[in-house]
N, C-alpha and C positions, 0 to 999 in steps of 0.2 A: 960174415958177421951174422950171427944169431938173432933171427925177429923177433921184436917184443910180443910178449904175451898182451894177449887185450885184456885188459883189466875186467873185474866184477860190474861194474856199472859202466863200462862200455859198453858188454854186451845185455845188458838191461835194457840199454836205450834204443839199441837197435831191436831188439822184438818189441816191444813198445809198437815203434813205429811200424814195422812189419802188420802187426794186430792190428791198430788202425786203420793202415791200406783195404784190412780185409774188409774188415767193417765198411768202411767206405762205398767199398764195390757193393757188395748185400743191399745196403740201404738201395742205392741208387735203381738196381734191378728191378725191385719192390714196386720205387713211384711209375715206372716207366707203364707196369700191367696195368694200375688203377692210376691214373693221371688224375688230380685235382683240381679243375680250370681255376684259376685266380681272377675276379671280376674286378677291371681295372676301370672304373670312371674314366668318360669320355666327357669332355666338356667343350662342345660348339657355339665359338662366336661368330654370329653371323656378322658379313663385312657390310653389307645392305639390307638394313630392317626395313620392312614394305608395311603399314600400317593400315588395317581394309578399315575405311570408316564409312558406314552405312548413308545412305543418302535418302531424306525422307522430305517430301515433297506435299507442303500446306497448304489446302486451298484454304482462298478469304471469301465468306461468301459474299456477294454486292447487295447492299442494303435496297429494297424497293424504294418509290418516290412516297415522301410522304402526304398521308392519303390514299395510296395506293392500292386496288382490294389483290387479296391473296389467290393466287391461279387454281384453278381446281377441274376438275373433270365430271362434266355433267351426266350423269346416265341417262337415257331416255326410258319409260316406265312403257312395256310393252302394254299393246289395247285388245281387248278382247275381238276375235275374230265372229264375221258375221254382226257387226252390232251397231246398231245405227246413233248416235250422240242425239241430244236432245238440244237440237240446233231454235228450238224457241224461246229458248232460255237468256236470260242477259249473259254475256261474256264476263266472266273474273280470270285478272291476271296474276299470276302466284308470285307471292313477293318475299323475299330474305323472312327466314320466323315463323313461314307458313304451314301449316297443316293441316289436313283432309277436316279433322275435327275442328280446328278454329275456324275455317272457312264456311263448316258445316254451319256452327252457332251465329255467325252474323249474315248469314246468308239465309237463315229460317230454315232449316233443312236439316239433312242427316248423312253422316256416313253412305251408307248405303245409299242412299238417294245418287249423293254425286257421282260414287264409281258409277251405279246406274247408267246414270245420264249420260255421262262422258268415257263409258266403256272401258272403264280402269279392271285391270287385275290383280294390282296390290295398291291395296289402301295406305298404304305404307310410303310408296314412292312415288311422291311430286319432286318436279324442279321449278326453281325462280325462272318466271318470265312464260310459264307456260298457261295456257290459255283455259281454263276451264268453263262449263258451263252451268251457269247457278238460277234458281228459279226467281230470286231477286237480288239486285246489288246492293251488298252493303253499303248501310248510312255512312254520309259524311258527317263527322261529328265538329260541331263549330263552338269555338273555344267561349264561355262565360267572360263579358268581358271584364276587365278588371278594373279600370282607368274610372268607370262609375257604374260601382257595384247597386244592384238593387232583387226585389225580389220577385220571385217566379212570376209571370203573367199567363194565364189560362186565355187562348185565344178562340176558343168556342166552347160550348156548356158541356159537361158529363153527359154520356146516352149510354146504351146496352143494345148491341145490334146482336141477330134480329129482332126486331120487334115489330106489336102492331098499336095501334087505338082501337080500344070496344067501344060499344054503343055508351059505357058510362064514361067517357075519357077517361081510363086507365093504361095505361102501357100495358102491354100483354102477348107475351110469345109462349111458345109451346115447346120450343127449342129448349134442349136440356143443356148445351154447351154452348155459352154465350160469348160475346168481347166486351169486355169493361171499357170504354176509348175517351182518355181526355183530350184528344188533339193533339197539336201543338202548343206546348206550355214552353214559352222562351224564357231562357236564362234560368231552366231547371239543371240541376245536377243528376237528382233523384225521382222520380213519381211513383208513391205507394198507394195502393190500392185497399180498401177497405170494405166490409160489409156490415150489415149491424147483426146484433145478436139476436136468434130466435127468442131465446129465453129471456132477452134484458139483459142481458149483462154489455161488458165493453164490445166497441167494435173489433172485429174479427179482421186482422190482414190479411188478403189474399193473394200478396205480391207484388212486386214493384216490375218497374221501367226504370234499369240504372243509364240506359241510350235513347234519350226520348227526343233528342233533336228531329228525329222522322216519323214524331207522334209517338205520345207514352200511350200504352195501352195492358192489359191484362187477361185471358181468357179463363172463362170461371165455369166451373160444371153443380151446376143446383142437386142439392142434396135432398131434397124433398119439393115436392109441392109447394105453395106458399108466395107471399111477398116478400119483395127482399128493396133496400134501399143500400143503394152505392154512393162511395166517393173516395175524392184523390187526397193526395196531399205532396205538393211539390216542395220543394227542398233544395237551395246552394247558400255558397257560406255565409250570409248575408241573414238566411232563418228560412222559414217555411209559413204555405200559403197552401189552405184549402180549396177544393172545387165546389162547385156546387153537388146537391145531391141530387140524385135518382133512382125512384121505384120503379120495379117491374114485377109484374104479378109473374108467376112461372105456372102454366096449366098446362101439361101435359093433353089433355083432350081438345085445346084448341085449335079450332080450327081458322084459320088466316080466309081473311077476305080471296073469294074466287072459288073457296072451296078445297079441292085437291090440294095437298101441298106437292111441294118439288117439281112445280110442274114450272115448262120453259116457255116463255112469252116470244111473241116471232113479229116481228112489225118490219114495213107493211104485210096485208095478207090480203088475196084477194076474196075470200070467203070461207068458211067453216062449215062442215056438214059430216055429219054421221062418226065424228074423234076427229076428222083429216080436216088440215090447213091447206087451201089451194094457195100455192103462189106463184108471182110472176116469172116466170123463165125468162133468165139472162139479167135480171132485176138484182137490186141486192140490199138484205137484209139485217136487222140486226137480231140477232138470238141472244136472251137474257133470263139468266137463272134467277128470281130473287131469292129462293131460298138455299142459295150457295151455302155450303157449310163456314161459318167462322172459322177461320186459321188455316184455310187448304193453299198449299202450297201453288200449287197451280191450276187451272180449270179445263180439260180438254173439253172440246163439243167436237162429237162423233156424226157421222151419216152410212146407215148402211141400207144400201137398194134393195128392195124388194127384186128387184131380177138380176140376174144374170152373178156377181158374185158377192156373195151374204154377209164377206169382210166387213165389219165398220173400220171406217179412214175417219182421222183427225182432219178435220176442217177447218180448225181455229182453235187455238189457245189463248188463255188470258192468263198470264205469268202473276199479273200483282192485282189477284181476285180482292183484294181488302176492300177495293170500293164499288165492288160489285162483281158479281161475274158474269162478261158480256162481249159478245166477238160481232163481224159482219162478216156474212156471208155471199157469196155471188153463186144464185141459185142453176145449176145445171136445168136445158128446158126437157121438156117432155122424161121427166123423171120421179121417181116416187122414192119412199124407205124414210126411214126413220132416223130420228135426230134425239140424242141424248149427252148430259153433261157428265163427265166424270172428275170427280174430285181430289186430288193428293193432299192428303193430310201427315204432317209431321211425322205420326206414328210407323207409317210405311201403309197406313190403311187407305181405300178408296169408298167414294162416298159418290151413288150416281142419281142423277134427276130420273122423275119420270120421262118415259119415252113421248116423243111428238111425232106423228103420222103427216107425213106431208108427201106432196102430189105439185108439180108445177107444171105450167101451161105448153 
């Protein structure tokens, strides 16, 4: 039996498909040289999340007691090497507030003065509780009292030291740089200081005493030649009360009972001859300058021997010269040299007596 013929669209269908197979292969060839990666998301669940939570750790500080002072670290202020302190001096202890300068001002003194004395190298660095050395201690100031108020009281009269009496009873120094001194005025606030006018006009202030619980006073330097008439004027809240006054001639060319000025009085003494004081060996005396300078800080009285080494040594200081300047000495025997006062004044300047010649037995 005869096979059919494959129809028209039989054989269409099969190259059709035949041409596709080929195509097929081609493509495939192709991706194989140059691959494409395909980036597939990955996505991880973790089975146990661990969570790191930082740990921070707060101190509380502990309150101090109240009251209590705040802890601190004291420096100690190094001292100048080779230097001796000025050990006749009253002792001041440094208190919370203090400084070289404030201790200077109520101590009558200066900067300079103290590192001086006490061998500082910076002015700068005190500590509380340490121990200085000042040429006077400051006043204690005693409170006005209130419960019954009243007004100043002047407990001795106005003077001007130094001075003298001339043959006319006139007060009469020679001294250019005097002290105004009203005393002790209790239950003052204030004490101001006055002059009168050369010309006539109003009195002239010369300055007050705002700390006069340890005697209000003034030191004043004469402008000229002349008379001059002083006074006070005390002052708390209650009003004010004046002093009495005081004239003092100022003469420059006077000359003070004795003659010499500056010169230093020595009692006892066994005899005088030729300038020299003989005095007792082993005995002891009192050495007195009267014409000490007003305002000096301190008074040294010096001695230096005629033999053997020429050093003058400090034999005595008078720390609080205000009411004189005046020491005792216990006189070395069979000894000679000379004896002089030196003065410390505020400014940093020194101010010295004449020399005294002495000889003891």
């Amino acid at each position: 039996m005869p096979r059919p013929r494959p129809t028209f669209s039989r054989l269409l269908i099969v190259l059709l498909a035949l041409l596709t197979a080929t195509l097929a292969c081609s493509l495939s060839s192709g991706d194989e040289a140059n691959p494409t990666p395909t980036r597939i998301p990955i996505v991880l669940t973790p089975t146990g999340a661990v969570t790191m939570t930082p740990t921070f750790v707060i101190l509380t500080p502990t309150p101090l007691p109240t009251g209590a002072a705040l802890p601190y670290t004291t420096s100690i202020p190094a001292t100048q090497i080779n230097c001796t302190p000025q050990t006749g001096w009253a002792v001041y202890t440094v208190a919370a507030g203090d400084t070289l300068g404030v201790i200077a001002a109520v101590t009558g003194s200066t900067v300079a003065q103290l590192a001086s004395a006490n061998c500082l190298t910076n002015t700068e660095l005190i500590y509380v509780g340490q121990q200085l050395r000042v040429p006077q201690a400051p006043p204690v100031a005693t409170a006005i009292p209130t419960s019954n108020p009243q007004l100043p009281i002047y407990s001795t009269a106005l003077t001007v030291d130094p001075h003298w009496t001339d043959l006319n009873g006139r007060a009469i120094t020679y001294s250019e740089a005097v002290r105004v001194n009203a005393g002790e005025v209790l239950n003052a606030a204030t004490v101001a200081f006055y002059v009168n006018d050369p010309s006539g006009g109003p009195a002239i202030g010369i300055g007050s005493d705002t700390d006069p619980y340890d005697g209000a006073f003034v030191d004043y330097d004469f402008p000229a030649a002349g008379a001059y008439t002083f006074q006070a004027v005390a002052a708390n809240e209650v009003g004010t009360l004046s002093s009495t006054t005081f004239t003092v001639t100022y003469d420059p060319a006077y000359q003070p009972p004795g003659g010499q000025r500056n010169l230093l009085t020595i009692t006892p003494i066994i005899s005088t001859a030729g300038g020299w004081y003989t005095l007792q060996g082993g005995a002891t005396v009192t050495v007195t300058w009267p014409d000490g300078p007003v305002g000096a800080l301190k008074v040294d009285f010096t001695f230096s021997p005629t033999s053997g080494s020429s050093a003058a040594t400090v034999i005595g200081t008078d720390s609080a010269p205000a009411d004189g300047s005046t020491i005792t000495w216990a006189v070395p025997s069979a000894t000679a040299g000379y004896l002089q006062a030196r003065a410390s004044m505020p400014d940093g300047s020194v101010q010295t007596s004449e020399i005294a010649s002495v000889m003891s037995s």
